[in-house]
Structures are given as C-alpha cells and as structure tokens.
N, C-alpha and C positions, 0 to 999 in steps of 0.2 A: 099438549105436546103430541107430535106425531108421531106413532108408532108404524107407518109404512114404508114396507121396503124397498128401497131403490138399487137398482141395479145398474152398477158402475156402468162406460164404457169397455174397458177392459174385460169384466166380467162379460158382459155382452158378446162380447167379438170371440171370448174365447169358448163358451157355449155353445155360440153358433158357428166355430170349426169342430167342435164336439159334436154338435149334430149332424153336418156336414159330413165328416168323415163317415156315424155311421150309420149315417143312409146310404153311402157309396158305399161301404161293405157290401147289406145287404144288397142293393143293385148287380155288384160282381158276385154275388152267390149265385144269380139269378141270370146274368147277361147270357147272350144269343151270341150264336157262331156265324157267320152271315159268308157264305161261299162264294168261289169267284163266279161271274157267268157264262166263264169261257177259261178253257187251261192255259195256264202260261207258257205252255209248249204251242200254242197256236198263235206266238209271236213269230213273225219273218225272219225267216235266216235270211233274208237279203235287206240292211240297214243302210242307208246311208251309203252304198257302195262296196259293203264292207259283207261276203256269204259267210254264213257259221255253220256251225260242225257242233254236235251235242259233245261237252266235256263225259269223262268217266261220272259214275254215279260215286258220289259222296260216303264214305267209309262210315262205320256205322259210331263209329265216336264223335266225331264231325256230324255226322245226324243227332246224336244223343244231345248233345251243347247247343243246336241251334233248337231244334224241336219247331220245323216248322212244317206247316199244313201242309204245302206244296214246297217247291224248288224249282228253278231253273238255271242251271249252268253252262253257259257255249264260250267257243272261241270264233270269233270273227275274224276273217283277214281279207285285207286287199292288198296285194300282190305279195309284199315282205312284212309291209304291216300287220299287227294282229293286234285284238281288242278282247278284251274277259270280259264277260257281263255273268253278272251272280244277281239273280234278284230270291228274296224270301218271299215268299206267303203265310200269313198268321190269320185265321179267320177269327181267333179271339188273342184279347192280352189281357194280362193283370195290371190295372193303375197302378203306380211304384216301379215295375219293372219296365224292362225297353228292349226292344231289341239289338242283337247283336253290333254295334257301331266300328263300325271301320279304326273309329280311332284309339278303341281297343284291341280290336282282335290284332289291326295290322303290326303295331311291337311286339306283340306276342307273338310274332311271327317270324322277328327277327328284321322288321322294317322301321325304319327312323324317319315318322315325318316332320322334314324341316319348313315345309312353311302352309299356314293353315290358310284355306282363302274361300272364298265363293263365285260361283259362277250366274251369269245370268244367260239363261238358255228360253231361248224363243223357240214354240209350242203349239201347235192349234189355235194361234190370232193370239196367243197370250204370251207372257214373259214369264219366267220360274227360279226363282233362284237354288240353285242345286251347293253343294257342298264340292271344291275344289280342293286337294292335296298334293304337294311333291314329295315324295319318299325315294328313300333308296336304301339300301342292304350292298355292304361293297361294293362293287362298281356299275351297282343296275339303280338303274332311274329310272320311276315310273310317276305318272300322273293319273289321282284315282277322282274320280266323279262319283257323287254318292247322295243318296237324299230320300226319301219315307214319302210314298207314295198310295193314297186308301181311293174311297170312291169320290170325295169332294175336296180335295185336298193336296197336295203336292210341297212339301216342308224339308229346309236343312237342316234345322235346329232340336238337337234330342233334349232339352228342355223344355222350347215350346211344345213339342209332341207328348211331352209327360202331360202338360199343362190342359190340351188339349183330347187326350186321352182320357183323364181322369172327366173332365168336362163330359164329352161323349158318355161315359157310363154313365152318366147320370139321367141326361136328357133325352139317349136314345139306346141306351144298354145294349150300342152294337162299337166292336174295337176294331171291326180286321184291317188290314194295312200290309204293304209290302213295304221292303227294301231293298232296293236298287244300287246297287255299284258294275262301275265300270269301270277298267284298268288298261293303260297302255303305256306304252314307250314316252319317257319324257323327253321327247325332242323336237326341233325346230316344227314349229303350225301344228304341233300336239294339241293346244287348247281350242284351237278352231275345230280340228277333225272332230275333237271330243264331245263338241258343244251342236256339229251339225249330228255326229250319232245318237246325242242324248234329244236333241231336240225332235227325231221319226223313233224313237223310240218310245216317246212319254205319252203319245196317245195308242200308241199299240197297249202298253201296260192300263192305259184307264178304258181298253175298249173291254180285258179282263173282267173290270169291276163291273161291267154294264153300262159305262155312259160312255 
C-alpha cells in the first residue's frame, strides 16, 4: 500500500493563491514610486479649441481623501462653452485599493448617473476606450469622460485596473498611474466635442509619463 501524498487540485490552487498573495505582499512592502518626466502643469491650455484657466487649489480635505502625488485642475472654454478637466497623479498604489472613481465620488456629490456607457476616442494612430457618463443634480446636465491612464496603458474599467495592478506589482513593483476626468454641458454634439478634446489630450497626458 502506498503511503504517498497527493495533493488534491483544489488544494493546489488554493496554495498557490496562498503563495501568490504572499509574495505580493512582500513585493508592496518593497515597491518603487516611479515619477512623472514632465508636470502635469505642462499640459496646454489650448485643447481642441477649447483655452484654460488653472481652477482654485484643492481644500485641504479634498487633498486629505484623494492623497495624490500631483494634481491638475483647469476650466477650459470656447466662447460660452466650458470643460473641467481633473486629472490625479499617484506615483505608487496599494493592490486592493483604487483610486478615487467618478462613479463614486460623483453621488456623493449629490449627482445621479443615469446612464453608464463608453466612449471610443481616437489618439495618436490608436483608438482608446474611455468611460462615458450622463448625470444630473436638478436641472443641470452634464456629460463626464473619465478613464486611468499610466505609462503603457490607457483603461475604463476599475476592475481590470485592480487586476492589472496587482499584476504589475509583482512583475515590475512599479504602480503610478493617473486619472483623468473631464466634464461638460450635456448638450446637443456634447459627445463629439468631448471625444475630440479627449482625443489631443491623451498624448499630452502620456508625453507626462515619458513616452
């Protein structure tokens, strides 16, 4: 009779997320901050047609909650139009955690998004899928652009980004990454304007990371 022991599947698989995870510990004990190579104040206030104007700086509760490495906040307009661009900079993250998502803060804000969608916004010879939203708060309507932007990379999805996140620490113990939103008036050829400002905006933000 044999007395050697074999190790189920199950046992297998659950071991080897046991050991998985903690290696990924220790790797985030250890992970690297990895800076932009350029400030995000050295994106153009002239977009798509559209000059900006630096917003007020950020109260300091509103820093405390986000806790990011950099910021940038402007208002853009062309003639009665105007456009909010918020992006975050995080030179590191914690796997498990994410950053701030539009799709929370903005209820919390006292905004109702009623319909969730995506955009595809053409880029430097490429195509990008960005994260589209309609909200409103009483009788204002607006249309938000929003999507996670690092040095190789460009993503809507705050799950794939977890998924991808956690991946990265492991294999190159570097996390930094921004988040980009942009907000304007939800009204007729809203989604076109939106799509040509995101589209000269997304290589200004990756000329940031150095590429």
């Amino acid at each position: 009779m044999s007395l050697g022991f074999r190790l189920s599947p199950h046992l297998a698989a659950t071991f080897l997320l046991l050991a998985g995870t903690l290696a990924a510990s220790k790797m985030m004990a250890h992970r690297k901050s990895e800076m932009l190579a350029q400030p995000l104040a050295t994106i153009g206030r002239n977009v798509a047609g559209f000059a900006g104007v630096d917003n007020p700086a950020l109260d300091e509760p509103t820093l405390r909650a986000l806790n990011p490495t950099s910021y940038l906040s402007r208002t853009y307009s062309k003639g009665s139009l105007m456009a909010d661009l918020f992006i975050a900079f995080y030179a590191q993250q914690r796997a498990g955690e994410s950053m701030h998502s539009p799709k929370h803060c903005l209820p919390g804000s006292g905004w109702e998004i009623w319909n969730y969608d995506t955009m595809e916004v053409p880029a430097a010879g490429r195509r990008f899928t960005v994260n589209k939203y309609s909200i409103s708060r009483e009788s204002e309507r607006r249309l938000v652009l929003y999507w996670y932007q690092s040095r190789n990379r460009i993503i809507a999805s705050e799950y794939l980004g977890k998924l991808l996140l956690a991946r990265d620490t492991l294999l190159q113990n570097a996390t930094a990454a921004s988040i980009v939103r942009v907000i304007l008036p939800d009204q007729p050829g809203a989604p076109e304007i939106a799509r040509a400002f995101a589209g000269e905006l997304i290589p200004q933000v990756q000329l940031c990371f150095g590429r």
